[in-house]
C-alpha positions, 0 to 999 in steps of 0.5 A: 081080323080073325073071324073064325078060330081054327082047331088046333091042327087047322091052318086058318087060310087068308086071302090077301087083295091087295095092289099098291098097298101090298108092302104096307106096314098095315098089313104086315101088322095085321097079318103078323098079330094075325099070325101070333093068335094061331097057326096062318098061311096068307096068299097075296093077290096082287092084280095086274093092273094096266093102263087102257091102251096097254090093256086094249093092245094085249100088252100086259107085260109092264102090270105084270112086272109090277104086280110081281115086284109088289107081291115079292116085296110083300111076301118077303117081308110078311115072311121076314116076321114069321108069317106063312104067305105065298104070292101070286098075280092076278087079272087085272080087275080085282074081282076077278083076281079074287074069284081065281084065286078063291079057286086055287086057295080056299080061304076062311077070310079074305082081307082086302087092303085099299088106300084111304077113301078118297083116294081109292078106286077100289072103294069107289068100285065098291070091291069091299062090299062086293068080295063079301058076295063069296060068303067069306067074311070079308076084313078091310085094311086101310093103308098108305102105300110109301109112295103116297108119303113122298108126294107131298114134297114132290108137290111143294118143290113143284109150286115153289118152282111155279109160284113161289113160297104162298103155293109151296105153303099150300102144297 
């Protein structure tokens, strides 16, 4: 993950964006090889994210709560392991929490964290290409967040309970 060696005295600073997959263990794992190799101190970006019509009538209170919840999640973890992190909320597209964030926290990299393609929207938005803009080099960390795990038994129970075992194999 690491792009550049920092001296000795230097802090390498990483920038982590970063929604559902905040507390994946991928990027635990990442940042706390990361955090062996050489003195690091991480901000996690989570963005507020929120539906359409929350965002239409300025009620963003339900995204930022969530957006906290994951960001504590996180950075109690990473520092759990012994990795230097502080979290923060940011707008809710993701860009623009980057670019803030890039104001506050001047980052030598900058990892951002999407679920698998397919199932992303910020690789459909192309917003690990597009972080590469700032001229910072730019890491991507593939992860499945927890609740991704638990859906495919979601998903058998509900096709037991409408079609039986054939859809439930399926599932």
């Amino acid at each position: 993950m690491t792009a550049t060696t920092p001296g000795p005295d230097r802090m390498h600073r990483v920038l982590v964006l970063a929604n559902e997959t905040a507390d994946s263990a991928a990027l635990r794992d990442a940042l706390e090889l990361d955090a062996r190799r050489h003195r690091l101190h991480a901000l996690v970006v989570a963005p507020a994210l929120n539906t359409r019509l929350r965002t239409w009538t300025s009620d963003d209170r339900a995204a930022r709560t969530a957006a906290a919840k994951r960001v504590a999640r996180c950075v109690g973890a990473l520092q759990r392991r012994g990795v230097s992190v502080e979290g923060c909320i940011g707008d809710a597209d993701p860009l623009l929490a980057l670019q803030d964030a890039l104001w506050v926290f001047p980052a030598d990299e900058i990892v951002v964290v999407t679920h698998p393609a397919g199932s992303s929207r910020w690789l459909d938005q192309d917003v690990v290409e597009r972080a590469r803009a700032h001229g910072i080099p730019v890491a991507h960390v593939v992860a499945a967040p927890a609740r991704e795990l638990r859906r495919p038994s979601r998903l058998r129970a509900l096709a037991t309970a409408l079609g039986g075992e054939r859809l439930a194999r399926a599932a």
